[in-house]
C-alpha positions in Angstrom: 114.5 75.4 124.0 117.0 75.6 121.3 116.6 72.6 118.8 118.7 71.4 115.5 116.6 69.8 112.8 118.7 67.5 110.8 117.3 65.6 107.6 118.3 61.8 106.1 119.5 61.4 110.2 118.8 58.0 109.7 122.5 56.8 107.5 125.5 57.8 105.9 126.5 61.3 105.5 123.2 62.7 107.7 124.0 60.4 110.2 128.1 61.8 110.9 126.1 65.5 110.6 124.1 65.0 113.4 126.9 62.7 115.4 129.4 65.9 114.4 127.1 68.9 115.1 126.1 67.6 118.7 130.1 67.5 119.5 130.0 71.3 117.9 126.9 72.5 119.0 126.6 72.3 123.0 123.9 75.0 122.8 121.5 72.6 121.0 119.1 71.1 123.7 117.4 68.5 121.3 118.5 67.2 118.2 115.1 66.8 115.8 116.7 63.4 113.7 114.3 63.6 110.7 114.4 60.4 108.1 111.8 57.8 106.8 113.5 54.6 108.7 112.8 55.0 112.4 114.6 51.8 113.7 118.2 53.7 112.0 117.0 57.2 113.2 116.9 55.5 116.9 120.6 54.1 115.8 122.1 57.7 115.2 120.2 58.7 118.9 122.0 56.3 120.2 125.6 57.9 118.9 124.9 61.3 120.2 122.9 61.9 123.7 119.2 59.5 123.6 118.1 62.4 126.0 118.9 65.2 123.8 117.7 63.2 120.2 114.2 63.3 118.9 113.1 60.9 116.4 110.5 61.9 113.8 110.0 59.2 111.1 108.8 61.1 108.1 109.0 60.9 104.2 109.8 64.2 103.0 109.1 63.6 99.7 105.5 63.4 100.6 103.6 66.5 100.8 101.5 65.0 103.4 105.0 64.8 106.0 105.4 68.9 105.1 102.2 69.4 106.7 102.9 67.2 109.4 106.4 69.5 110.0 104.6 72.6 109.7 102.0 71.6 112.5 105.2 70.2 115.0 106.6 73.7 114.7 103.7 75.9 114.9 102.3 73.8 118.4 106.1 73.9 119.6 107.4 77.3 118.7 110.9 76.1 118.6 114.3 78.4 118.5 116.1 76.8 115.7 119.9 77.1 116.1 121.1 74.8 113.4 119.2 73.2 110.4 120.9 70.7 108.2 119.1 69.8 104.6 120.7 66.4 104.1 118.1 63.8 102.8 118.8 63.4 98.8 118.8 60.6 96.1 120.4 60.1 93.1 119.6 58.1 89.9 121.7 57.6 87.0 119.8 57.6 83.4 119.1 59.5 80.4 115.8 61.8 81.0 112.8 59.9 78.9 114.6 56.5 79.5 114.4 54.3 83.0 112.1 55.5 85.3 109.9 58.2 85.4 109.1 57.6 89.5 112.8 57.7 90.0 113.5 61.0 88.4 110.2 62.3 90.1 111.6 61.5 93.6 114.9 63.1 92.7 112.6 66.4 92.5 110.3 65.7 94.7 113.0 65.0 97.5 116.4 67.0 96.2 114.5 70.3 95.5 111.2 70.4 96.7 111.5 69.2 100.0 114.4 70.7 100.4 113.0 74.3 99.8 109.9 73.6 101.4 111.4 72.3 105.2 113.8 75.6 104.8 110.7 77.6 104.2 108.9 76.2 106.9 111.8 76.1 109.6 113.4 80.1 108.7 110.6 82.0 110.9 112.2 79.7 113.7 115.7 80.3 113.1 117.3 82.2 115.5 119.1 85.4 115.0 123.0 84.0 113.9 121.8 80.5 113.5 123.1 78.5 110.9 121.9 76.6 107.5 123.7 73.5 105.6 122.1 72.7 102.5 124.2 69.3 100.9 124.8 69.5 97.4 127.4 68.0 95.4 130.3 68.7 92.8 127.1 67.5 90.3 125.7 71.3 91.0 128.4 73.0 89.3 127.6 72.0 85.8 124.9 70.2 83.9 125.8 66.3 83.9 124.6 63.9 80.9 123.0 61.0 82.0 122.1 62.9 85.5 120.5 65.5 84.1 118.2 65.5 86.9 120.4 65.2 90.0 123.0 67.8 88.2 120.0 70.2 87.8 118.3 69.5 91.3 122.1 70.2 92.9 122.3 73.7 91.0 119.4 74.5 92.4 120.4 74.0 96.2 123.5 76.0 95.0 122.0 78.9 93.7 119.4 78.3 96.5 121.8 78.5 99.1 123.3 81.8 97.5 120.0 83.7 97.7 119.8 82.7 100.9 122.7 83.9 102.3 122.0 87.4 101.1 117.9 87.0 102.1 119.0 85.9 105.6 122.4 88.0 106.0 120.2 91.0 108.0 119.4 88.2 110.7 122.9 87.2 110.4 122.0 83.6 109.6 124.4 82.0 107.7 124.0 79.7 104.6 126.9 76.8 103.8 126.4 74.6 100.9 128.2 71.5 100.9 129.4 70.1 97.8 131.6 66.9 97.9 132.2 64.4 95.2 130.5 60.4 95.4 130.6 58.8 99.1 130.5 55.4 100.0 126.9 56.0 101.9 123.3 54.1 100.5 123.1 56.5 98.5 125.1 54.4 96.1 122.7 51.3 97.2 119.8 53.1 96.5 120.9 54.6 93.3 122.0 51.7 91.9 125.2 53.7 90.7 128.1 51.3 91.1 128.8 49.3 88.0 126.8 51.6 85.7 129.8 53.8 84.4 133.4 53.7 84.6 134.0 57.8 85.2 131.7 57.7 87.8 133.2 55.0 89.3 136.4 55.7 89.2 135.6 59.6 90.6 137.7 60.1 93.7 135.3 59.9 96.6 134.8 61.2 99.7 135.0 59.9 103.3 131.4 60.7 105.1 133.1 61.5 108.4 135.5 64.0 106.9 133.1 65.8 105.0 130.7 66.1 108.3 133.6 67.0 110.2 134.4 69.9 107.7 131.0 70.9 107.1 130.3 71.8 110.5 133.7 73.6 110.6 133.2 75.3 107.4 129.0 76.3 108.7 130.9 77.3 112.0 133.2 80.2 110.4 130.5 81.0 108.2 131.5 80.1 104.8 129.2 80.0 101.8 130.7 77.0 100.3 132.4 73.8 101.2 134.2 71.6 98.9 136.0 68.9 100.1 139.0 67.3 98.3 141.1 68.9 95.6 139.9 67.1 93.0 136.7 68.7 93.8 137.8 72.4 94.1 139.7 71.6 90.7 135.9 70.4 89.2 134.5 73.7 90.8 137.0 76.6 89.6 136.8 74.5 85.9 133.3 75.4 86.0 133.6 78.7 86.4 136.6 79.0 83.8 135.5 76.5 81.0 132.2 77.1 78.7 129.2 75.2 79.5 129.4 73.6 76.9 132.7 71.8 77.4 132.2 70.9 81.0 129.0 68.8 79.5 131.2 66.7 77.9 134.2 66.4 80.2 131.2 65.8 83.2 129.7 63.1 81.0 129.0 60.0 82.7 
């Protein structure tokens, strides 16, 4: 049985992943939907084949759901043919101001269990599967005022980097995703809208479209997927401009 595991299935972007990747992927017999809401996980089943979707309601920011992972996949010895590292959340404030709990779950879900699933799931994955880890444009350069998210999304970037030279011997390719804002809960959850102009105004991105592509770009094997060229523009700035100036044009 060859399965996909797909992470924050239940909304938004993770939901047009796993609605995407089972019109891409006719090889994939079930789709493991992995989110903490199960009554929106059984919504995206309903969008791709009910037969073929299998929900599993877990908090991934909990250690206690890791184990629970790592036991499903040692009792079922599943053939992995796709994983997608979607589930994220973002808070805006300055570190040692707001809420400790909230940058806290930004670590505990946007690196940590992030790095800990892909640990847990790589002995599964198939020779010439496929990995997409979703960062942002936040990855490329340290953010004031998301300090946090900006350093948690550098780490899936430089994550997915190792990775692709780590797994290139099993031929397992590695694409990180990095779009600008969506309109997805995230934003809900966040609280983001109304809390700064530049961040509102920051073109965004449509969630379709960027599933749409990601699966593309994972399909030809690219490292890296930036959607929009407002985003590309933020990327190759990054590379060109000192750190130190990026801060303050990123500022938010």
């Amino acid at each position: 049985m060859k399965i996909a595991v797909i992470t924050g299935a239940s909304s938004g972007l993770g939901r047009e992943l796993a609605v995407s990747a089972a019109g891409n992927f006719p090889g994939i017999d079930v789709f493991w939907l992995i989110a903490r809401n199960e009554g929106r996980l059984q919504e995206t089943a309903k969008l791709i084949e009910p037969e073929k979707a299998e929900i599993i309601p877990l908090d991934l920011s909990k250690v206690s759901s890791l184990g629970l992972l790592e036991e499903k996949l040692k009792n079922e010895k599943p053939e992995i043919g796709l994983l997608i590292n979607d589930a994220g959340v973002c808070f805006m404030d300055n570190l040692g101001e707001g809420s400790l709990s909230e940058q806290l779950q930004m670590v505990d879900l946007n690196v940590r269990a992030l790095m800990a699933l892909t640990h847990l799931c790589i002995p599964y994955i198939a020779n010439g599967g496929k990995i997409i880890n979703i960062s942002s444009i936040a990855g490329f350069c340290a953010i004031p005022r998301m300090s946090v998210y900006s350093s948690a999304k550098a780490f899936v970037n430089t994550l997915s980097r190792a990775l692709t030279e780590e797994l290139r011997p099993r031929k397992i390719s590695v694409t990180c995703v990095c779009p600008s804002p969506m309109d997805t809960p995230i934003l809900v959850t966040g609280n983001l809208k109304g809390r700064s102009k530049k961040f509102d105004s920051l073109p965004t991105c449509d969630p379709r479209k960027v599933a749409d592509g990601a699966i593309r770009a994972c399909l030809r094997g690219r490292a890296m997927y930036t959607p929009r060229l407002f985003n590309k523009l933020v990327r190759t700035l990054a590379k060109l401009l000192p750190a130190a100036l990026m801060v303050k044009l990123m500022k938010v």
